[in-house]
C-alpha positions as CSV (number, residue, x, y, z in Angstrom):
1,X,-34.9,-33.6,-31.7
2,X,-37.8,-33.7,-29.5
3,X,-37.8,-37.1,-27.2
4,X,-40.6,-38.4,-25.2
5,X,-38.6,-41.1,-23.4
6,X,-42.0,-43.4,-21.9
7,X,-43.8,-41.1,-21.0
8,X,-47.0,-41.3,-18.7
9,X,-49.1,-37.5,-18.0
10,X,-51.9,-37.9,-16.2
11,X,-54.8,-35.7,-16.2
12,X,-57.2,-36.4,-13.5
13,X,-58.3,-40.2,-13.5
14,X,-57.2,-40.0,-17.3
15,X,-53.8,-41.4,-18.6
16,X,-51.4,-41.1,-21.6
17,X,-48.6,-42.5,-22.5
18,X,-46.0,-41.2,-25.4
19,X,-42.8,-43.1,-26.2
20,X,-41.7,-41.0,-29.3
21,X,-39.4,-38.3,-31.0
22,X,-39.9,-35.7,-33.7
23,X,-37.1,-34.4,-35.8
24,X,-35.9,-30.8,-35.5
25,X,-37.4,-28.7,-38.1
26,X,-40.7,-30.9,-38.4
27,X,-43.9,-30.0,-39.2
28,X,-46.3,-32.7,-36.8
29,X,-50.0,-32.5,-36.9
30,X,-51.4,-34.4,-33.7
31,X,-54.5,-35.5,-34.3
32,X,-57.2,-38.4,-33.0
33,X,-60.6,-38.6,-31.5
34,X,-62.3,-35.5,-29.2
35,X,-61.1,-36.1,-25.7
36,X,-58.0,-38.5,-26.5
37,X,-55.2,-36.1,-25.4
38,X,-54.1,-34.0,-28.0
39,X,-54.4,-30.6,-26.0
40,X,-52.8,-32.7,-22.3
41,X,-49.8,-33.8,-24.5
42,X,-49.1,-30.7,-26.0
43,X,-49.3,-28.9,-22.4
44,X,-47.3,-31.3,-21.4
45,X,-44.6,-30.8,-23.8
46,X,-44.8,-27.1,-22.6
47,X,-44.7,-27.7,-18.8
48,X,-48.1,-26.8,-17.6
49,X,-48.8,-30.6,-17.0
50,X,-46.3,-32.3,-15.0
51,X,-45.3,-36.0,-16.7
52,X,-45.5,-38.4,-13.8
53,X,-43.2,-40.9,-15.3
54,X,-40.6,-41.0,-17.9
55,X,-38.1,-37.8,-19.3
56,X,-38.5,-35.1,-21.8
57,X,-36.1,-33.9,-24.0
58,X,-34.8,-31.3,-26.6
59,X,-31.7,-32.5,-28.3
60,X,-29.4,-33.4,-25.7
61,X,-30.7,-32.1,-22.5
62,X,-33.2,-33.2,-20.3
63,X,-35.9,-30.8,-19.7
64,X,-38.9,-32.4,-18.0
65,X,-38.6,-30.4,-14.8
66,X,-38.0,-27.0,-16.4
67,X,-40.5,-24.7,-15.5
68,X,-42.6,-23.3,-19.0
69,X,-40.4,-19.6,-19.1
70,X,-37.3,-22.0,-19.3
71,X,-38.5,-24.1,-22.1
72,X,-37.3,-23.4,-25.8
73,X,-40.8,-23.5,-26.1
74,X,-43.5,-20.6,-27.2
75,X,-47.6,-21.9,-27.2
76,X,-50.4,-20.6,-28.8
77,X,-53.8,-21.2,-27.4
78,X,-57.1,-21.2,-28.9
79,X,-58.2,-18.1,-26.8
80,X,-54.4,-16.6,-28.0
81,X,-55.0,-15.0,-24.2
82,X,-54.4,-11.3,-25.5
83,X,-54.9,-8.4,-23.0
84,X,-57.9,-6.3,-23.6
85,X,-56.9,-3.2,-21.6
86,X,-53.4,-3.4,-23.6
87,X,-52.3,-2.3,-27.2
88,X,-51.6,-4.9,-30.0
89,X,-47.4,-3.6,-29.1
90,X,-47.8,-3.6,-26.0
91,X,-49.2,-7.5,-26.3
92,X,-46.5,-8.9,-28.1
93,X,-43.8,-6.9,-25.9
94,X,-45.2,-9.4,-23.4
95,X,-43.5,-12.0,-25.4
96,X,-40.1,-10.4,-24.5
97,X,-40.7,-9.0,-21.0
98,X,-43.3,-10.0,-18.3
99,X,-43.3,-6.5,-17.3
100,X,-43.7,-5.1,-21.1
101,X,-40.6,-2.4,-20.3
102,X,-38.4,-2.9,-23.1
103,X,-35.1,-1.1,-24.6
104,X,-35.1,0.1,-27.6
105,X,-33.7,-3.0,-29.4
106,X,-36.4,-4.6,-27.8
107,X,-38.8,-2.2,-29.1
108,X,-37.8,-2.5,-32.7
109,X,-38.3,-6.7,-32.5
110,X,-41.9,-5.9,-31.8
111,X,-42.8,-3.6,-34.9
112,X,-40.2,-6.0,-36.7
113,X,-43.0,-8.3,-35.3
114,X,-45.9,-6.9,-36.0
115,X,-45.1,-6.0,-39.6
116,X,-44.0,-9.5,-40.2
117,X,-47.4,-10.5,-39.4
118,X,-49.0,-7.5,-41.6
119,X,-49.8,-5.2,-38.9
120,X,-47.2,-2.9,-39.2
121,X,-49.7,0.0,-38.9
122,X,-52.1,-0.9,-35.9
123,X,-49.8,-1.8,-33.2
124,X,-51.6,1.4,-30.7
125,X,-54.7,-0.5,-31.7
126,X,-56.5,-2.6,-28.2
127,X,-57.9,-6.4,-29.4
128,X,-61.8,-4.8,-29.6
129,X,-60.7,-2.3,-32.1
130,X,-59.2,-5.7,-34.1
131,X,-60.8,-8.2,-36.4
132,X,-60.3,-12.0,-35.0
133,X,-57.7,-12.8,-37.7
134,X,-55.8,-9.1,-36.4
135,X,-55.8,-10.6,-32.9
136,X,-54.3,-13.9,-34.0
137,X,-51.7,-12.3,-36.2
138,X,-51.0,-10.2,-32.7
139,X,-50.6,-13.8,-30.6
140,X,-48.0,-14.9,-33.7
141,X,-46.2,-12.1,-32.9
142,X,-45.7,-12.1,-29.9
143,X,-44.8,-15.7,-29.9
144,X,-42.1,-14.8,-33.1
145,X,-40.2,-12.3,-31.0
146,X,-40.0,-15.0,-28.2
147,X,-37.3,-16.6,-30.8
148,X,-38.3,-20.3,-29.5
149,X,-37.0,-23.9,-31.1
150,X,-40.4,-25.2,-30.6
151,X,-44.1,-23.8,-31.8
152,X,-47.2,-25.7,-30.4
153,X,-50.3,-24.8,-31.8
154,X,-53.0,-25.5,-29.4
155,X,-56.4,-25.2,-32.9
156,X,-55.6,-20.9,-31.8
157,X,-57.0,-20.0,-35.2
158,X,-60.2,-22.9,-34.8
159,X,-62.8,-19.6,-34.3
160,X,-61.8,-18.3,-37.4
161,X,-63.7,-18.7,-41.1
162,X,-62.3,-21.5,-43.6
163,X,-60.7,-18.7,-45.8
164,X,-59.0,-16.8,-42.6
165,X,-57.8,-19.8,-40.8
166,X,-56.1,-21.2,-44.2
167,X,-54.1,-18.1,-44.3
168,X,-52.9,-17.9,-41.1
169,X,-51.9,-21.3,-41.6
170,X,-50.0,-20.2,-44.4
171,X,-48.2,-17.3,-42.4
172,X,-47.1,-19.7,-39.8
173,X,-45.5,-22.5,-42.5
174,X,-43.6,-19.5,-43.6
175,X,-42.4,-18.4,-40.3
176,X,-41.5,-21.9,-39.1
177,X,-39.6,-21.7,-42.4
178,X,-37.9,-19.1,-42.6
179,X,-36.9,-19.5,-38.5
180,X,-36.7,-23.6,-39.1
181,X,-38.6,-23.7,-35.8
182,X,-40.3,-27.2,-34.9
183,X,-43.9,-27.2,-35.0
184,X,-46.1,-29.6,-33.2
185,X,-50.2,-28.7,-33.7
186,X,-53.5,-29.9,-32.5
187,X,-55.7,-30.5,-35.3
188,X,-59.3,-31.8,-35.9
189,X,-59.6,-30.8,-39.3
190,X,-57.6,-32.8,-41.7
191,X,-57.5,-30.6,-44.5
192,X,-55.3,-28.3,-41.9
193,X,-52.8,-31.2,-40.8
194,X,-52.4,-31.9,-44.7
195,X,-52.1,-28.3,-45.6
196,X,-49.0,-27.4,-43.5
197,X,-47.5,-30.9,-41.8
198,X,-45.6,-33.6,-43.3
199,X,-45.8,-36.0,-40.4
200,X,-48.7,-36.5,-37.6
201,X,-48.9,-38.1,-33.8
202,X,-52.3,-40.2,-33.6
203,X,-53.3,-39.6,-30.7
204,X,-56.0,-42.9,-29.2
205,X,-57.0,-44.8,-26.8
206,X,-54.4,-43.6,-24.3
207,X,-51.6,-43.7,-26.4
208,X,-49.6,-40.8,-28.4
209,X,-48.1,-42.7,-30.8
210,X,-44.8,-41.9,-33.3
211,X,-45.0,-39.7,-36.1
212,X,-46.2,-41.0,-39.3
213,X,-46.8,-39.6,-42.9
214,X,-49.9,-37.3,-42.8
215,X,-51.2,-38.2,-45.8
216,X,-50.4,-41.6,-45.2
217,X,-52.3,-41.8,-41.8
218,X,-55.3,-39.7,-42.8
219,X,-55.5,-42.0,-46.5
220,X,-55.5,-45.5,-44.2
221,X,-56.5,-44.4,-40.6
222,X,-56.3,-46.8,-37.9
223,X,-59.8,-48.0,-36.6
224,X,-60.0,-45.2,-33.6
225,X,-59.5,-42.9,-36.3
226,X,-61.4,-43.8,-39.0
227,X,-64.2,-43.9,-36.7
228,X,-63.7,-39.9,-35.9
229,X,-63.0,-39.0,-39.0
230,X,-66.4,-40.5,-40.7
């Protein structure tokens, strides 16, 4: 279980405050209005925002001072931050080692990796010589061989087409499935928070608050919501 014991995380002059939990194995869309805190909370979460006041943690230990490498945690942003002087291997290695020097068991979780994602073939391949769907299956990779608890999903596949982004939203439900990792991700589309999540944090007016139903927050939204959403 993920627990947000009160919680404050401030960014800048802005504040939010989470007092909530999510169950191991969840699937959580967190969702609200542009500029309510989605993205802090989830960095946060990750340690690359430091909560000012209240405890983190992941089942029974504590990890709100841990620093990000320590976390059972593995992020995906919406630039999925791939190296353009590196190959599509040599990217996800990066998941394993900072230095990308691996052993050959190592070696094999990265084609493992790569085929997983469908690019069993094109792993000598730099991003420019990959379509934008190729370079977010590479950022899945790398973040599958990282073998985390937790997946945040910071909108990395909002660039791509209705039809691309629905499939890789499709490839990550069955990873978090068959690995029974936690998932926790940043939303503004509804369709894609009812398409692979059960449960969603609203995230409004300086507040992240518990998870509900997904379907039953997005069919009765609260006011702040509502107003977003149209």
């Amino acid at each position: 279980m993920l627990k947000l014991n009160s919680c404050l995380i401030a960014n800048g002059a802005f504040e939010l405050h989470a007092n909530l939990y999510v169950e191991a194995g969840s699937s959580v869309a967190v969702i609200g209005p542009s500029g309510a805190g989605k993205s802090t909370l989830l960095e946060a979460i990750a340690g690359f925002r430091e909560i000012s006041q209240g405890q983190l943690f992941w089942k029974e230990g504590e990890i709100t001072k841990q620093v990000p490498g320590k976390r059972p945690i593995a992020m995906l942003f919406q630039d999925g931050n791939l190296f353009p002087h590196l190959t599509a291997a040599q990217n996800v290695a990066l998941g394993l080692r900072p230095n990308g020097r691996l052993s050959k068991p190592e070696q094999e979780q990265v084609t493992a990796a790569l085929s997983r994602v469908g690019l069993a073939a094109m792993g000598e391949r730099k991003p420019a010589e990959l379509s934008g769907g190729q370079q977010s299956r590479v950022a899945l990779a790398r973040v599958l061989v990282q073998h985390r608890n937790l997946l945040l999903l910071d909108e990395p596949f909002a660039a791509l087409g209705p039809a691309l982004k629905a499939e890789m939203l499709d490839l990550v439900a069955e990873l978090i499935a068959e690995t029974g990792t936690t998932l926790l991700m940043v939303s503004h589309d509804p369709q894609d928070a009812r398409r692979i999540t059960s449960q969603a944090i609203l995230v409004a007016n300086g507040s992240a608050h518990p998870p509900a139903e997904t379907d039953q927050l997005l069919n009765n939204p609260p006011p702040a919501l509502r107003e977003y959403l149209g």
